[in-house]
N, C-alpha and C positions, 0 to 999 in steps of 0.2 A: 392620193395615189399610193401612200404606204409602202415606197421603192417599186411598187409591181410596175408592170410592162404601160406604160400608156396606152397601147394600145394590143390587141391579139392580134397574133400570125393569121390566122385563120381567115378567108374569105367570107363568110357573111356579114363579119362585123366592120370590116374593108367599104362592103357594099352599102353598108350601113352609114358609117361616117360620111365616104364619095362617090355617094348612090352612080355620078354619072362619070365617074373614074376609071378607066382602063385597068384593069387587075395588077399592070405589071408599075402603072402612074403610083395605084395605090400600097404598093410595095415601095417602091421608093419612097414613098413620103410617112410610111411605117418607119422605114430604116433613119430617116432624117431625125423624125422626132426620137427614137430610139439613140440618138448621138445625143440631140441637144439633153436627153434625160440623162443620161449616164456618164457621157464622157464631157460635156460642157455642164451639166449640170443646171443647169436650169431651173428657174422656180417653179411650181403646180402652176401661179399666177401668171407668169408667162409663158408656158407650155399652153395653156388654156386659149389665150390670148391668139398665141400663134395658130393653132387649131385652126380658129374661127378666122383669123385673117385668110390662110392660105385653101380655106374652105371656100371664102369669098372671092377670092380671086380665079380660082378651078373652076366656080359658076359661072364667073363673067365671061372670062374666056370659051366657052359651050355653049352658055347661052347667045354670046354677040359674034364671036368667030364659028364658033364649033367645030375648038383646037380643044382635044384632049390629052394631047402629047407635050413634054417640058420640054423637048427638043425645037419644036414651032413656032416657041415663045418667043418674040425678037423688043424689044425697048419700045417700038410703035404701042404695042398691045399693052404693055404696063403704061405706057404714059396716059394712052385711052381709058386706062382705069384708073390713074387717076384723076381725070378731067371730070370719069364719071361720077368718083366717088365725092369731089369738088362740088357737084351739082346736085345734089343728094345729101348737101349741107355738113359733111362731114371737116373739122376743123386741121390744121393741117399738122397740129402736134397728134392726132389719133392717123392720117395718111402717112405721114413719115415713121410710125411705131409696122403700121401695116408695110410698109417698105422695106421697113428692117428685118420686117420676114422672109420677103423674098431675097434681098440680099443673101442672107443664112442659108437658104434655101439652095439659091441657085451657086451658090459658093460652096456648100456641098455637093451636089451634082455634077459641079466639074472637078472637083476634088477625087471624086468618085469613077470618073471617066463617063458618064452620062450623059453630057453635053459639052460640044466646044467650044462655043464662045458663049460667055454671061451675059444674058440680057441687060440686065442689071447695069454694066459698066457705062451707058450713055447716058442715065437715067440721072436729073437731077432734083433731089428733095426738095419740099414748098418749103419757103424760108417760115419758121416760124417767130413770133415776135417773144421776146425776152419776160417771162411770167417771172415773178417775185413773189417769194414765199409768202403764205398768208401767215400769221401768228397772233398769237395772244403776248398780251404785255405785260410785264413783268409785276404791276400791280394788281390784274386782273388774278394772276395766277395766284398773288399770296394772298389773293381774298379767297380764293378757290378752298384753299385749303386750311385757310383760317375760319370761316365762316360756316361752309356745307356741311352739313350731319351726316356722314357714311354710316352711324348707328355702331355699335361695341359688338354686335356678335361675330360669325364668321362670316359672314355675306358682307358685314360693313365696313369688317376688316381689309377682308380680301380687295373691296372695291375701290378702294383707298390707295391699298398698296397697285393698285394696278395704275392707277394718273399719277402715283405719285412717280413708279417705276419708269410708264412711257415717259412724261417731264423730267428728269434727273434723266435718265439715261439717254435717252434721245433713239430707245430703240424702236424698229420696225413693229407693226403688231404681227405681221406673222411669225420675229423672231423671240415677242412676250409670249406668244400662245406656244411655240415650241420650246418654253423653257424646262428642266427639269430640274429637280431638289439640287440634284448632284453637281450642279453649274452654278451652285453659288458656293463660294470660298469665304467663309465667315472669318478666316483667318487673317486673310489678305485684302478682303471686304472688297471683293469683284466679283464681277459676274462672266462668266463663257458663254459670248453667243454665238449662235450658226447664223450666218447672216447668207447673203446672196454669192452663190455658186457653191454651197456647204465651206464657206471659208469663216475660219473661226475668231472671235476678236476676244480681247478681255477689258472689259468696261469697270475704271473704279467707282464705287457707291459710298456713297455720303454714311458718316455711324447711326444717321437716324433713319435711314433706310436700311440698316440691316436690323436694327433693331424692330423696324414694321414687320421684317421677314419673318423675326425670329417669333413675336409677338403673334402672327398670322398663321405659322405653324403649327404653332400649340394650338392657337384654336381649331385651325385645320385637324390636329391629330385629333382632338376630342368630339368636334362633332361628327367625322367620318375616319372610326377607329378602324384598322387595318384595311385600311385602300390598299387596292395590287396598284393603280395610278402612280408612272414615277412623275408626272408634271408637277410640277410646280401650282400652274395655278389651277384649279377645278372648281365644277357647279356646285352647287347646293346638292347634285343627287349625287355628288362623287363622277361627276363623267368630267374629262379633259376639257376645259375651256376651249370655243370655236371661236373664229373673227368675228361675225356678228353679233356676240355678244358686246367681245371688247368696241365695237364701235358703236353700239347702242348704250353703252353705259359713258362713253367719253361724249356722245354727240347730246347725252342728257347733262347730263356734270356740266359742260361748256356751259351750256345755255345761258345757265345759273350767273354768272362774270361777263355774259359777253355778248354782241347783237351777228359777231359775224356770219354769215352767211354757211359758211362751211366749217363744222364740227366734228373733223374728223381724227383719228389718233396719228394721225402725219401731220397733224396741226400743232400737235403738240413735241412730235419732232422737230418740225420747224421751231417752233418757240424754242424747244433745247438748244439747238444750234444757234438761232438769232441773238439769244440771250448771251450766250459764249462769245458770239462775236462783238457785241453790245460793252462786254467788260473787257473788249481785249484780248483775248486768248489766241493764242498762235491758229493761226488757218488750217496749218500742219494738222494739229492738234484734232481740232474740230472734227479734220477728215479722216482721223483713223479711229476715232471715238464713234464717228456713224458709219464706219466703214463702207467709204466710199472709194470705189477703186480706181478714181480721177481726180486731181483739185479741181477741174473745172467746175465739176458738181458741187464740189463746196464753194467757189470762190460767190455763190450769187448771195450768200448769207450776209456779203462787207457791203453789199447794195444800204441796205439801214444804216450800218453804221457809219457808213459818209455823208447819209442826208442827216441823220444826230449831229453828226460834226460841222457840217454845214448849218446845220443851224446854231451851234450854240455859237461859231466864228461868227452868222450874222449877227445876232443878238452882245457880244463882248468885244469883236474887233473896229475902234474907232474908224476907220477906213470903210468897213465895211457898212454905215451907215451913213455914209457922204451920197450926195446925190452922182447920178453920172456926170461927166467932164462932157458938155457941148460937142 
């Protein structure tokens, strides 16, 4: 989106997005996402997400009532959507993310004076069950990078420093693809990220990760000598690195160390954190390193390390190898 408007003022394009939206429905929901972009700030990724939920629910509602108006909306008609969306095999961590839209949604609207009461407030979310971070394990990973040939040029350099950055860092890949030169501190050997809601953190980096930086630069500068590009990391043709790149080059890398199922560069987030939690490291810690703006979110990373502990108490405590007491 490049900071521009998510969406045009302008009516065709209105019509376009909520072909069967009322002119004044689809003003409002211009004005909404026009909040969540600029004043809540929001990610492209869930600006996008919300799009298409609150796009899906305007259908349902038209197509099964043919209610065009927010005002109409009462808790019946969300809950019918989600019985429908329920039947239609949708899981209930992607119905509760859909949820969270219309909560934002209709929680702007009466903020706004638009509607009186929130449909939303009787409405309760499908319990979802407690998912546990996938991860790579710590042997896995120092074969990664013991063993795999990234190759000496700039491409093998660069491709290096990018699993090396996501594992050490434990950052987002959409806050690797938006990094630039000027956000690393070779001085103080940190990095400035923009993480979620443009909120900024500063990540310390290992000497041998600045050294790949620095290593990577030069080759960067020589094989694409005066780039206008402030990124950091870039293609082979000089254009800014995109997400799919990074996760087609972390879901091939994996492969190489590992049979799990999902290869993705949040896998390698996870493994950052799990690892941390693994050796101990304050919890605190953890959660301002992934900039996480809850402990709750970090707390699921000590899941591993009480089944490690639990295992090594079965395995060394004399007690703990007695049979049950009748």
């Amino acid at each position: 989106m490049n900071g521009g408007l998510l969406f045009s003022s302008s009516a065709p394009i209105l019509t376009a997005i909520f072909p069967s939206v009322a002119h004044d429905e689809g003003m409002k929901q211009e004005r909404f996402f026009q909040y969540l972009q600029y004043e809540r700030r929001y990610s492209p990724h869930t600006l996008t997400a919300y799009q298409s939920d609150l796009g899906q629910f305007t259908e349902f509602l038209e197509s099964t009532y043919s209610i065009s108006a927010s005002a109409q909306v009462t808790h019946f008609h969300i809950r019918s959507w989600m019985v429908d969306l329920l039947t239609r095999g949708n899981m209930a961590r992607s119905i509760n993310r859909k949820l969270s839209c219309l909560k934002t949604y209709f929680k702007f609207l009466r903020k706004q004076g638009e509607i009186k009461n929130n449909p939303m407030a009787k409405v309760i979310a499908p319990k979802m069950g407690k998912r546990l971070p996938i991860f790579v394990n710590e042997d896995s990973m120092s074969l990664l990078f013991a063993q795999v040939d990234f190759g000496d040029g700039f491409d093998g350099v660069r491709n290096r420093l990018i699993m090396e950055m996501l594992y050490c860092t434990g950052m987002r890949r959409s806050e690797l693809v938006a990094l630039k030169i000027e956000n690393v501190d070779f001085s103080s050997n940190q990095l400035k990220v923009l993480g979620k809601g443009n909120k900024e953190r500063l990540i310390p980096i290992a000497r041998h990760l600045v050294l790949l930086i620095q290593s990577y630069l030069q080759m960067k500068n020589a094989a694409l000598p005066e780039n206008p590009h402030e990124n950091l990391f870039l293609t082979n043709k000089g254009q800014p690195l995109y997400p799919s790149f990074v996760y087609n080059l972390v879901k091939r890398n994996l492969s190489y160390v590992t049979t799990l199922e999902q290869r993705s560069p949040h896998v390698l987030r996870h493994s950052f954190a799990t690892h941390l939690s693994n050796s101990g490291a304050d919890l605190n810690a953890i959660k301002e390193l992934l900039g996480h703006s809850s402990l709750a979110a970090t707390q699921v990373y000590t899941h591993n390390s009480i089944e490690r502990l639990r295992k090594v108490y079965e395995q060394a405590h004399p007690k703990a190898k007695l049979p049950p007491v009748p």
